[in-house]
mmJSON file of the N, C-alpha and C atoms, coordinates in Angstrom:
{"data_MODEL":{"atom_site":{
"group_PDB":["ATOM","ATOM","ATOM","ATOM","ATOM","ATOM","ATOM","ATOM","ATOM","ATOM","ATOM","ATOM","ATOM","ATOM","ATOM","ATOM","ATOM","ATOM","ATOM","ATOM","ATOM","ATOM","ATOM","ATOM","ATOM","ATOM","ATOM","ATOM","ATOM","ATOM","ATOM","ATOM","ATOM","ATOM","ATOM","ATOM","ATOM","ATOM","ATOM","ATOM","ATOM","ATOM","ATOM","ATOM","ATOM","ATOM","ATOM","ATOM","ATOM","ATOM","ATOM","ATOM","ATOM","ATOM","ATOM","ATOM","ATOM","ATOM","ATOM","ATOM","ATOM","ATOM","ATOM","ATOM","ATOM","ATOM","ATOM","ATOM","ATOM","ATOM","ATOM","ATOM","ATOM","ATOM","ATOM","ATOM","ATOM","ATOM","ATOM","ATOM","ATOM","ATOM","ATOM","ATOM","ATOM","ATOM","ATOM","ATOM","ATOM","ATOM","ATOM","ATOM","ATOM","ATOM","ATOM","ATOM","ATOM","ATOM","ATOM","ATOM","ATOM","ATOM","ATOM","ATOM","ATOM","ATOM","ATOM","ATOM","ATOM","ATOM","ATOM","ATOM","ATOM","ATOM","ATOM","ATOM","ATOM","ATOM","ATOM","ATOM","ATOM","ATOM","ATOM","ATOM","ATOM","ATOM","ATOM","ATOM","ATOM","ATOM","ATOM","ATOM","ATOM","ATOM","ATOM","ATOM","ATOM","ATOM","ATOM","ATOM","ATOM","ATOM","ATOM","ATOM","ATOM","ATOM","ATOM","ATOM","ATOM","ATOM","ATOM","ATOM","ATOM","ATOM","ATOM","ATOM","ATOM","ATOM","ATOM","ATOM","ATOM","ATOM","ATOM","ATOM","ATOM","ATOM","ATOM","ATOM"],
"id":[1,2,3,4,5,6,7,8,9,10,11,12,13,14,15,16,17,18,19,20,21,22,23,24,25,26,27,28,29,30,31,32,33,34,35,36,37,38,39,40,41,42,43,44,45,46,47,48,49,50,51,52,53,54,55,56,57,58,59,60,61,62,63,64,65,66,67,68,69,70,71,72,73,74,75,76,77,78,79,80,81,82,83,84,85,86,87,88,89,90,91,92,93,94,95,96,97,98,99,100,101,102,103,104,105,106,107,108,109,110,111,112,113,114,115,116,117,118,119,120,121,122,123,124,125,126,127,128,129,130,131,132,133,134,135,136,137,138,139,140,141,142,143,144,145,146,147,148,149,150,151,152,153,154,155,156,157,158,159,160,161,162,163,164,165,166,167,168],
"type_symbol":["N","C","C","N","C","C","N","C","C","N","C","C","N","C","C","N","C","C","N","C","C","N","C","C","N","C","C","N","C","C","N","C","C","N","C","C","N","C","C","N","C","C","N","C","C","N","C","C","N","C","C","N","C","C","N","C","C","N","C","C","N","C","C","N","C","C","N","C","C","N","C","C","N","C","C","N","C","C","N","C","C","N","C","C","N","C","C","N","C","C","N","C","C","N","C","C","N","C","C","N","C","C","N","C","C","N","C","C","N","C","C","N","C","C","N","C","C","N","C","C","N","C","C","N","C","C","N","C","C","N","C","C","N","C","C","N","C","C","N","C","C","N","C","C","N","C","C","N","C","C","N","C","C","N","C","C","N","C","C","N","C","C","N","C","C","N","C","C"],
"label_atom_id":["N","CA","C","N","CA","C","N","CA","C","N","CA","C","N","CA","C","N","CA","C","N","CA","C","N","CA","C","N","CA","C","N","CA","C","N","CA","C","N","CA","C","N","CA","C","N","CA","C","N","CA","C","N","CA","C","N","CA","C","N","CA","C","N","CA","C","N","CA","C","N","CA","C","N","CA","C","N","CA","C","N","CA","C","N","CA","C","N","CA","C","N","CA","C","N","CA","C","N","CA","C","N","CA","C","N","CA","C","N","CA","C","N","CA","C","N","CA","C","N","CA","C","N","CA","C","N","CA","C","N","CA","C","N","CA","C","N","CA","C","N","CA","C","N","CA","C","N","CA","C","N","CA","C","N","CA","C","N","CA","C","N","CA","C","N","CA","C","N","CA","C","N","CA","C","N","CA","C","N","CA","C","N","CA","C","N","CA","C","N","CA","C","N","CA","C"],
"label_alt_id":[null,null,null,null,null,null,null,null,null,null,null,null,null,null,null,null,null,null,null,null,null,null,null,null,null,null,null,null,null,null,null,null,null,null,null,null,null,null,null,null,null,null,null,null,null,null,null,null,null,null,null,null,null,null,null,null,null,null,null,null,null,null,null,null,null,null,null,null,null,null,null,null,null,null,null,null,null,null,null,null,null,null,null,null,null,null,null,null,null,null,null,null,null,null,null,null,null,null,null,null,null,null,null,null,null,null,null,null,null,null,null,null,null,null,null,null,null,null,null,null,null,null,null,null,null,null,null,null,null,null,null,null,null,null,null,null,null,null,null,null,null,null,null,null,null,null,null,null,null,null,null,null,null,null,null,null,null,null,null,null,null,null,null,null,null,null,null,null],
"label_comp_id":["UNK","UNK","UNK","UNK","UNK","UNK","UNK","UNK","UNK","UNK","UNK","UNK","UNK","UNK","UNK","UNK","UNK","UNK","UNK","UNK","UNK","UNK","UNK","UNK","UNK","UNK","UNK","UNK","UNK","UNK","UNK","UNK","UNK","UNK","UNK","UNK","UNK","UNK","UNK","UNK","UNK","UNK","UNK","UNK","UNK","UNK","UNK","UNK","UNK","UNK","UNK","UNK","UNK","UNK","UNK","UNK","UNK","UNK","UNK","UNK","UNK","UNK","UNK","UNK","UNK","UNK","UNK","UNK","UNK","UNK","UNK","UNK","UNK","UNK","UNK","UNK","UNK","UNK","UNK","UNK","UNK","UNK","UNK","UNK","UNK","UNK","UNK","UNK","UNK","UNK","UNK","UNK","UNK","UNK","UNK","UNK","UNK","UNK","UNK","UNK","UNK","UNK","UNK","UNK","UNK","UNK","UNK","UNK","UNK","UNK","UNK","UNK","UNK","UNK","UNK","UNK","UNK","UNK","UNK","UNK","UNK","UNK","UNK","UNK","UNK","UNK","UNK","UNK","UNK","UNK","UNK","UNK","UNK","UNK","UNK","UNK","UNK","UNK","UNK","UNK","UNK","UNK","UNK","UNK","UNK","UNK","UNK","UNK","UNK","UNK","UNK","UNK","UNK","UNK","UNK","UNK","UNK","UNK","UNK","UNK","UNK","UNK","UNK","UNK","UNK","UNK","UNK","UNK"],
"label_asym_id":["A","A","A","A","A","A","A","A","A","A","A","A","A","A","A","A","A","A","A","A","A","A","A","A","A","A","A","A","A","A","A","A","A","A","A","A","A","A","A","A","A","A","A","A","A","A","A","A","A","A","A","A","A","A","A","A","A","A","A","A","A","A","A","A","A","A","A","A","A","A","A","A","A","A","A","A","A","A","A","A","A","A","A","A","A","A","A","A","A","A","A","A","A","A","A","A","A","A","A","A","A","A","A","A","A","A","A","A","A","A","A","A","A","A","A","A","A","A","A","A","A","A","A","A","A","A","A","A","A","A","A","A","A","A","A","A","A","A","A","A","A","A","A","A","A","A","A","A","A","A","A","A","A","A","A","A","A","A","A","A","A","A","A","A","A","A","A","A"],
"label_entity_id":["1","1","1","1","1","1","1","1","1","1","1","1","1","1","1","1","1","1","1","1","1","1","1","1","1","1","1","1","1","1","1","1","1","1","1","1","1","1","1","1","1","1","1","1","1","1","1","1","1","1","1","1","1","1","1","1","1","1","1","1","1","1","1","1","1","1","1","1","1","1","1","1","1","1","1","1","1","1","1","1","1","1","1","1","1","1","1","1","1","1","1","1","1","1","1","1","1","1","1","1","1","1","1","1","1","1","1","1","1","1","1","1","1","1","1","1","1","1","1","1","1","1","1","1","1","1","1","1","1","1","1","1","1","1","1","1","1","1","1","1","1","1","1","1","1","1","1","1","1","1","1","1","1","1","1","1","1","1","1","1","1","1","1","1","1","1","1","1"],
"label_seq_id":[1,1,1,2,2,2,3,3,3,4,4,4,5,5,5,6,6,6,7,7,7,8,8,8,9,9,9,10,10,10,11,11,11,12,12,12,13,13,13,14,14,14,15,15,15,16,16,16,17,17,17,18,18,18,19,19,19,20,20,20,21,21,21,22,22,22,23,23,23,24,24,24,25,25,25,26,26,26,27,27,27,28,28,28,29,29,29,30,30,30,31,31,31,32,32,32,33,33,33,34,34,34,35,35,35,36,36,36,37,37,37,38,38,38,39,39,39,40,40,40,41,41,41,42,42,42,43,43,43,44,44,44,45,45,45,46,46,46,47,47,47,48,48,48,49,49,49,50,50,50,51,51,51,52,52,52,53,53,53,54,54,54,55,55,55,56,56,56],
"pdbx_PDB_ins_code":[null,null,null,null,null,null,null,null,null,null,null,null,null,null,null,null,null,null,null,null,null,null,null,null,null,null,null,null,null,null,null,null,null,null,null,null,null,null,null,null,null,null,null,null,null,null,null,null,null,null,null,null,null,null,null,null,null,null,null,null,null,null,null,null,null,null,null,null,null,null,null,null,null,null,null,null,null,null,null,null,null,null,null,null,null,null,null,null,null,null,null,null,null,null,null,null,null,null,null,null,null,null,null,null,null,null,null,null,null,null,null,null,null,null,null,null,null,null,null,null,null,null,null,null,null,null,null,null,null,null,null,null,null,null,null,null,null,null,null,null,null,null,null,null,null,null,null,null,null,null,null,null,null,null,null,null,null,null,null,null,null,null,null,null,null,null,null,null],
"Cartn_x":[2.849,3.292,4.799,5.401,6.984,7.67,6.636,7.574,7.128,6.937,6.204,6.973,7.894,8.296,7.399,7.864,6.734,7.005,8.054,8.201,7.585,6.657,5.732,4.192,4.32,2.6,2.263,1.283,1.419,-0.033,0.351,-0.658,-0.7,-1.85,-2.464,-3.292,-3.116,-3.875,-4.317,-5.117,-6.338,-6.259,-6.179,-6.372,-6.684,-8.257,-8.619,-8.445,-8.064,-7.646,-8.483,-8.529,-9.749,-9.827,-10.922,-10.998,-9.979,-8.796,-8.467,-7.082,-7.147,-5.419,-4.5,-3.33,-2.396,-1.878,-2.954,-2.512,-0.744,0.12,1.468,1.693,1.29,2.133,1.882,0.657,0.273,1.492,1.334,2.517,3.897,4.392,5.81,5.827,4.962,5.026,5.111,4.324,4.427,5.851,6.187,7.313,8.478,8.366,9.383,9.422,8.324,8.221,8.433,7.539,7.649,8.359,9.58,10.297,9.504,10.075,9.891,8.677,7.177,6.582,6.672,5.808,4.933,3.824,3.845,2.536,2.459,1.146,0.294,-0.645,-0.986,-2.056,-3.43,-4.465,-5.412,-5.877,-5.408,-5.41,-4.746,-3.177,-1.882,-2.276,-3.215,-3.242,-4.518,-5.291,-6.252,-5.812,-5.231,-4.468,-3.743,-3.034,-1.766,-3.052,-3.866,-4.515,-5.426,-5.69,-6.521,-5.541,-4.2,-3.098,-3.005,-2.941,-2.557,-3.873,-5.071,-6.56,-6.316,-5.706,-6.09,-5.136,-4.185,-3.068,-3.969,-4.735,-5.262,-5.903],
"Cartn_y":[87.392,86.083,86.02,87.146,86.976,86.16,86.251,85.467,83.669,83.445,82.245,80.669,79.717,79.071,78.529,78.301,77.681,76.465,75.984,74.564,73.448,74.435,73.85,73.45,74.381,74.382,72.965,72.5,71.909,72.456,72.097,73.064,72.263,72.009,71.032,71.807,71.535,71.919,70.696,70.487,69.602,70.019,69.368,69.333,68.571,68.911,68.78,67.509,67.021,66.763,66.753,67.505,67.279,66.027,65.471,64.085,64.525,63.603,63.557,63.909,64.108,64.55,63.398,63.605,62.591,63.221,62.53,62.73,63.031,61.618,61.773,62.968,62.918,64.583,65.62,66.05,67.258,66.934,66.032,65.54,66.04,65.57,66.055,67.436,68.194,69.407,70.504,69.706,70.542,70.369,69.223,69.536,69.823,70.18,71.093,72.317,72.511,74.148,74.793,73.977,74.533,73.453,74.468,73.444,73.498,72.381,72.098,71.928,70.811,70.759,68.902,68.493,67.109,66.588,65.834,65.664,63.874,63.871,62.774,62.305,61.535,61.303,60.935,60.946,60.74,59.454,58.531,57.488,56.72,57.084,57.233,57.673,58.943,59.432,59.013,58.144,57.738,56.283,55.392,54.404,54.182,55.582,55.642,56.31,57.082,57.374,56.341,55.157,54.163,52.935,52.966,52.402,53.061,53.987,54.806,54.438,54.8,54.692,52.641,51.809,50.673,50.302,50.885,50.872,51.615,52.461,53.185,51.924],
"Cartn_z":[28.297,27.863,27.666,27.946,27.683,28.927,29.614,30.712,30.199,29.705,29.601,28.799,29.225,28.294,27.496,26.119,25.214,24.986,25.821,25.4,26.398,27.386,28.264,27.778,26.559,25.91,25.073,24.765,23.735,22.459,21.606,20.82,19.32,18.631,17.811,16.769,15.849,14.612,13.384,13.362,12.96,11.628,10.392,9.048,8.271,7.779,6.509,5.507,5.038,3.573,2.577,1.545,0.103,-0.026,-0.584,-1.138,-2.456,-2.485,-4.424,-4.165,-2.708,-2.788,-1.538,-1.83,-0.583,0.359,1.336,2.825,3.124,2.365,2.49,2.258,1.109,0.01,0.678,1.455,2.354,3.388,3.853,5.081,4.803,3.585,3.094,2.93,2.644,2.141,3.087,4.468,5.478,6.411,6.638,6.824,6.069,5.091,4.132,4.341,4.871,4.866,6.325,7.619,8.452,9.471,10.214,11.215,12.56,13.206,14.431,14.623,13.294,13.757,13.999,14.896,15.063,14.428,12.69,12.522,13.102,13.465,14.147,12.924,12.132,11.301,12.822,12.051,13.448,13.623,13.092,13.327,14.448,14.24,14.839,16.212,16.201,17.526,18.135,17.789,17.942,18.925,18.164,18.763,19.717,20.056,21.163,22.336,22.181,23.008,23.932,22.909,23.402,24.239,23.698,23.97,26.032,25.517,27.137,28.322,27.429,28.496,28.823,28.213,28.213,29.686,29.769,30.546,32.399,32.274,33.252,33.828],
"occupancy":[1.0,1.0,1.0,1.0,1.0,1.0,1.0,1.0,1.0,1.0,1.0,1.0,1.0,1.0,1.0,1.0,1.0,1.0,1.0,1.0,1.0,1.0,1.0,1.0,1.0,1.0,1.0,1.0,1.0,1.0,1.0,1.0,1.0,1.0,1.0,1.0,1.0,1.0,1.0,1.0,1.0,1.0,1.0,1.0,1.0,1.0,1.0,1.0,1.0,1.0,1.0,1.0,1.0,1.0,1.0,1.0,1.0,1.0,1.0,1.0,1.0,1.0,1.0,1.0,1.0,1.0,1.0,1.0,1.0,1.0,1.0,1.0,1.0,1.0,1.0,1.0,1.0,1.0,1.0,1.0,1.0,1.0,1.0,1.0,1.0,1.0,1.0,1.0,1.0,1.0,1.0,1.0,1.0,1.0,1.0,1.0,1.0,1.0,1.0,1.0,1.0,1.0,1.0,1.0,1.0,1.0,1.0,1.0,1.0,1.0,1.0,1.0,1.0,1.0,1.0,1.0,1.0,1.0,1.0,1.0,1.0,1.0,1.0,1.0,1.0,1.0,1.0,1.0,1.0,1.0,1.0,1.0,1.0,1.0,1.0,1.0,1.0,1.0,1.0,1.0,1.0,1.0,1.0,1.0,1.0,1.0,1.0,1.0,1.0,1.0,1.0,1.0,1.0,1.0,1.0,1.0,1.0,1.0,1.0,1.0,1.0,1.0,1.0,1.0,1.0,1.0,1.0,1.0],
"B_iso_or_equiv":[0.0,0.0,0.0,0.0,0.0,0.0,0.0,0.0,0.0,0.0,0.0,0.0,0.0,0.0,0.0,0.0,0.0,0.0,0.0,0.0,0.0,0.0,0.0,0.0,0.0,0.0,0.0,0.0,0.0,0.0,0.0,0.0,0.0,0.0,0.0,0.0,0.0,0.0,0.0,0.0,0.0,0.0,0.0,0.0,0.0,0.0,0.0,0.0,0.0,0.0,0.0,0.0,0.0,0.0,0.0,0.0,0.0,0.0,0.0,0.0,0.0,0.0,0.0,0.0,0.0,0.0,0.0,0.0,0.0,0.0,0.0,0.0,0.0,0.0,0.0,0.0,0.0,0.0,0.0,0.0,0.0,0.0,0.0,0.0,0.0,0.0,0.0,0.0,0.0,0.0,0.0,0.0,0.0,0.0,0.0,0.0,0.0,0.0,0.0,0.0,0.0,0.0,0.0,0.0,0.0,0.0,0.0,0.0,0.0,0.0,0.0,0.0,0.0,0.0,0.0,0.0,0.0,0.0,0.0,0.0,0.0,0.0,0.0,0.0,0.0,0.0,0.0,0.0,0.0,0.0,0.0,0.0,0.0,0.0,0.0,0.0,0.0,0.0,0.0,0.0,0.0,0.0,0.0,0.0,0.0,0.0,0.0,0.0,0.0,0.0,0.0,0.0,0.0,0.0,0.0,0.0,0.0,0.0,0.0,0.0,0.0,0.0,0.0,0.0,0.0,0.0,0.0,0.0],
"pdbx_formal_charge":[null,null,null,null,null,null,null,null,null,null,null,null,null,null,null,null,null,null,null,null,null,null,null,null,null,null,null,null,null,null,null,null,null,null,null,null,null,null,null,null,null,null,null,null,null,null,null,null,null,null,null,null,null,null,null,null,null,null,null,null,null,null,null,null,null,null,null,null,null,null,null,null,null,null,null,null,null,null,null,null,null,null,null,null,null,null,null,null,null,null,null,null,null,null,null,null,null,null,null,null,null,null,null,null,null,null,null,null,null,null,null,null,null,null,null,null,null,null,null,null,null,null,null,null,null,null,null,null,null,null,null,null,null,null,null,null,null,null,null,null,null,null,null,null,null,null,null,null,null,null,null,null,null,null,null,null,null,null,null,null,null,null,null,null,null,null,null,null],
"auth_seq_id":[1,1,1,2,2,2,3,3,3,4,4,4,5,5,5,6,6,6,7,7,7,8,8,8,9,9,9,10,10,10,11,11,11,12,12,12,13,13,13,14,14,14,15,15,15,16,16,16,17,17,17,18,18,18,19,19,19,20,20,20,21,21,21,22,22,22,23,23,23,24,24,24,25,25,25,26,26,26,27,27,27,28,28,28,29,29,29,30,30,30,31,31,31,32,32,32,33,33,33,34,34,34,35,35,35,36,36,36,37,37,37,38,38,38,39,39,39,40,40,40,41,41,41,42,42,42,43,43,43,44,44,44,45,45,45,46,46,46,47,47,47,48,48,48,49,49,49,50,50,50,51,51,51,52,52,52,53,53,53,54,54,54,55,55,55,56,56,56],
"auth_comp_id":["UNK","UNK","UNK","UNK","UNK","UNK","UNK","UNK","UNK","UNK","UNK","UNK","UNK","UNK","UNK","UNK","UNK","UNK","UNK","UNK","UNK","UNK","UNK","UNK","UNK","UNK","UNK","UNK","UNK","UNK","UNK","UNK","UNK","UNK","UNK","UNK","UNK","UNK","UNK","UNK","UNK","UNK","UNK","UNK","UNK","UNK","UNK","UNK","UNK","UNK","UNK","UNK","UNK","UNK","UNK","UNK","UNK","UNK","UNK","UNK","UNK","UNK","UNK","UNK","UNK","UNK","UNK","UNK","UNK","UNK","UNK","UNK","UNK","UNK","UNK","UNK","UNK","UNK","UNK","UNK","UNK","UNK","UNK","UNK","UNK","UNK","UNK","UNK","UNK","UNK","UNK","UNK","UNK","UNK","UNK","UNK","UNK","UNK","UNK","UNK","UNK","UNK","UNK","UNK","UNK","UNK","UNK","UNK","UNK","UNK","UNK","UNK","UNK","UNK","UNK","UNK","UNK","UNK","UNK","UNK","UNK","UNK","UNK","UNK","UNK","UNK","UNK","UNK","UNK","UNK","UNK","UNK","UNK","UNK","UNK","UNK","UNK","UNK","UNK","UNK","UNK","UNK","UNK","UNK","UNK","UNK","UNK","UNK","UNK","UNK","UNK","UNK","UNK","UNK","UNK","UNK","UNK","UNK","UNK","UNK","UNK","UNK","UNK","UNK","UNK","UNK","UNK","UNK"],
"auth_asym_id":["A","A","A","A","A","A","A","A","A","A","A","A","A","A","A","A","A","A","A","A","A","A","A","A","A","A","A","A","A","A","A","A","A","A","A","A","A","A","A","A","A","A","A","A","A","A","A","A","A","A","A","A","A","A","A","A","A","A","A","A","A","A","A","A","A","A","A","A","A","A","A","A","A","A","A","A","A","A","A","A","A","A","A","A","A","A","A","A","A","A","A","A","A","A","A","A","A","A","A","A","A","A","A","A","A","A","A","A","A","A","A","A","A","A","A","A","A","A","A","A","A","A","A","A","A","A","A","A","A","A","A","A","A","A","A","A","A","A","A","A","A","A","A","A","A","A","A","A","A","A","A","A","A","A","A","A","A","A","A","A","A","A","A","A","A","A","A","A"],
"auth_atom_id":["N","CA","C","N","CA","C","N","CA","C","N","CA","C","N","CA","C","N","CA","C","N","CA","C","N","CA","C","N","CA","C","N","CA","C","N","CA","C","N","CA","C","N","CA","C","N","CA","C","N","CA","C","N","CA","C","N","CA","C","N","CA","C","N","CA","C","N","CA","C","N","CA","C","N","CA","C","N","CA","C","N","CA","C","N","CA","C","N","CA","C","N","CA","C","N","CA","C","N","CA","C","N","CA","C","N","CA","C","N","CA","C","N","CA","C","N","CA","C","N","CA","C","N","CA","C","N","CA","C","N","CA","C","N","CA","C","N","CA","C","N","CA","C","N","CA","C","N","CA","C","N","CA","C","N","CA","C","N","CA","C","N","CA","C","N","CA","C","N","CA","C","N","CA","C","N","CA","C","N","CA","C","N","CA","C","N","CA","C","N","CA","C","N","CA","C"],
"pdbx_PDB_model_num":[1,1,1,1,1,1,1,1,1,1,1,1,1,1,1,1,1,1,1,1,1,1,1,1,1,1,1,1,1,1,1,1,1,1,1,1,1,1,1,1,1,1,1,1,1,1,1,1,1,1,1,1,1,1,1,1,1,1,1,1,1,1,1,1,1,1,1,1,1,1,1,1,1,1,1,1,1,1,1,1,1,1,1,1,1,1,1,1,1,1,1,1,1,1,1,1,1,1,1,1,1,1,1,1,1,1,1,1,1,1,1,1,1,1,1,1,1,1,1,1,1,1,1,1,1,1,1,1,1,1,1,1,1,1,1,1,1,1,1,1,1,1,1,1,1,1,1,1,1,1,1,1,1,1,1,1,1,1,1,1,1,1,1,1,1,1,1,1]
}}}
């Protein structure tokens, strides 16, 4: 894999939320901590996806 750019991949991780806690606040917290990511709520990505198929 060293030969491999990674800015060709795309790669998604799916989370959770407890009932009782804020979606935002998980949101802020993660990007505080870790750079260079993309969060999507799944709503958000739910919409743009249906946005794109409507266009096909």
């Amino acid at each position: 894999m060293e030969d491999t750019d990674s800015d060709t991949y795309i790669s998604s991780v799916l989370i959770k939320v407890r009932e009782g806690y804020d979606i935002d606040r998980v949101i802020t917290n993660i990007r505080r901590k870790t750079d260079g990511v993309q969060i999507v709520r799944t709503q958000n990505l739910i919409t743009g996806i249906s946005k794109s198929l409507a266009i096909l």
